[in-house]
N, C-alpha and C positions, 0 to 999 in steps of 0.2 A: 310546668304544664301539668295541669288535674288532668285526671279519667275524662270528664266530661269535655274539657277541652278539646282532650287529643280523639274524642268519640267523633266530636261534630266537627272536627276538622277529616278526621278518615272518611266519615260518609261526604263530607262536599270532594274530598278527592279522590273518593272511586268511583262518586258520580252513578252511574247506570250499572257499574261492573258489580257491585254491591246487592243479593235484596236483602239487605235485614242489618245495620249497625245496632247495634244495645252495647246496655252497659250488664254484667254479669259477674257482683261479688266485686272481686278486687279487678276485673279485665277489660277489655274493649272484647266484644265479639263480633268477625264479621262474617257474615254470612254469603257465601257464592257459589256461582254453578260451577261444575269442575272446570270446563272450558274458559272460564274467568282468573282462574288459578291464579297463573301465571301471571298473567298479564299484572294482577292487583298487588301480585308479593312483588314485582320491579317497581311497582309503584308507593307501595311504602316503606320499602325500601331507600332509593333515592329521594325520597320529600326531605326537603333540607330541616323541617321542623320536627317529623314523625320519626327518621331516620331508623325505623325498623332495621337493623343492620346485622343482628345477633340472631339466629334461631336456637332457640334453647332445647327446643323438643317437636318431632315430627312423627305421626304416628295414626291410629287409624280406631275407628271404637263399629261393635256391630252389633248393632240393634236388632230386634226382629224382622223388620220389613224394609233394614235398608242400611247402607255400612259410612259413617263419614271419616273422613280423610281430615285430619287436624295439626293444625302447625303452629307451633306458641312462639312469640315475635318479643324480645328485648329491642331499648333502647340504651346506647351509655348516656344519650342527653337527658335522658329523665326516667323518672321511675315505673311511668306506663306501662303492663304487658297487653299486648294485641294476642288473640285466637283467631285466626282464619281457621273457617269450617264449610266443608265443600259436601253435599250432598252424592255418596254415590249409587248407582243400582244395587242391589243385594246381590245377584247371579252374577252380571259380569261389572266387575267395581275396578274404574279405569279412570286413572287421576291423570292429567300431565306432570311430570317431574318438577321439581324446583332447584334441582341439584347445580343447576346451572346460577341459577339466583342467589344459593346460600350452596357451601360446599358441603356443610354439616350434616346436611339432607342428602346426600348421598348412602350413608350410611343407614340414617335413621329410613329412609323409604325401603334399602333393602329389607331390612328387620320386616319393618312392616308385610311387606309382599312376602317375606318367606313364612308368618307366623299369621296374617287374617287374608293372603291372596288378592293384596287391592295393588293391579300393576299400575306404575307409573310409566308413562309412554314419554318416552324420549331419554331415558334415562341411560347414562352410558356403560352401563354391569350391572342390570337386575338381575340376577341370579339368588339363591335358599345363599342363607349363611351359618344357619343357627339349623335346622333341621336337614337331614338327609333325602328325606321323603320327597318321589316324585312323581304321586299317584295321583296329585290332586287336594290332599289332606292341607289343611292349615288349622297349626293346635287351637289356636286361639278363637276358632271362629264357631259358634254356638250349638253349629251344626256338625261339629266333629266330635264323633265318639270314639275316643283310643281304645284301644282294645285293653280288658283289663288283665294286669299280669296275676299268675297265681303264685303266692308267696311261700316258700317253700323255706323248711327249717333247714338249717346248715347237717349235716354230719360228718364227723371226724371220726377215723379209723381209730380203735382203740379207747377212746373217749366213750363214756357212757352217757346215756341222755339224760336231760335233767331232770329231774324228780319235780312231781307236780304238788303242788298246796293240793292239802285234803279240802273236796269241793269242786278244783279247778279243772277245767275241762281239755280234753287234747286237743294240742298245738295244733293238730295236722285240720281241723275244722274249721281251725282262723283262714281268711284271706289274707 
């Protein structure tokens, strides 16, 4: 089965849940509303020809005026990769889970939610994994500005400091 194949076969079987199949480089990409998730990842999932069975990678990308939710889709029957992409709000960015459809996804959505804040509803342990932070902060998301650390020279007792190249300027003015 080609790309082109397994394209027009995914847009006649998600039908209305789909707006947008294209083909993208080496992918299938399908485009849907988050409330459609779910529904279309069971459904190419089980299609005995498309057999999306494998999730490779689940994750989340944020653009300026709006954040999508992305899930890349293996088969072992053939060599096709599918991208399901879900449009979310930018403020509050609220996907349905898939954790139940792929097990995989469990992991990769917490990541996601601890690192760009796009929760998955229904998920059974969303919780931060990778960050401590629970002010609201997510590193990854465009709008976060870490505070920057000041970088300070090491000093050891008894050890003299290093002597600087004629020219070079003091350590302590670096960041």
């Amino acid at each position: 089965m080609g790309e082109a194949e397994a394209a027009e076969l995914a847009q006649h079987l998600l039908g209305g849940l789909a707006t947008d199949v294209y083909l993208e480089a080496d992918r299938i990409v399908i485009a849907l509303e988050p409330g459609k998730l779910h529904e279309a990842a069971l459904k190419l999932r089980d299609h005995k020809q498309l057999s999306f069975r494998y999730l490779s990678f689940a994750g989340g990308i944020d653009y300026k005026d709006r954040m999508d939710a992305v899930y890349i889709l293996r088969s072992v029957n053939h060599p096709v990769v599918a991208e399901m992409r879900a449009q979310l709000d930018r403020e509050q960015p609220v996907a349905p889970t898939v954790s139940d459809v792929w097990s995989t996804a469990g992991w990769h959505e917490r990541e996601t939610y601890d690192l760009l804040g796009i929760e998955f509803e229904g998920h059974p342990d969303l919780r931060r994994i990778l960050t401590t932070s629970a002010d609201g902060v997510y590193p990854l998301r465009k709008d976060a500005r870490p505070h920057r650390q000041q970088r300070r020279e090491w000093q050891f007792e008894g050890i003299a400091a290093p002597r600087r190249l004629p020219g070079e300027g003091d350590r302590g003015e670096r960041s």
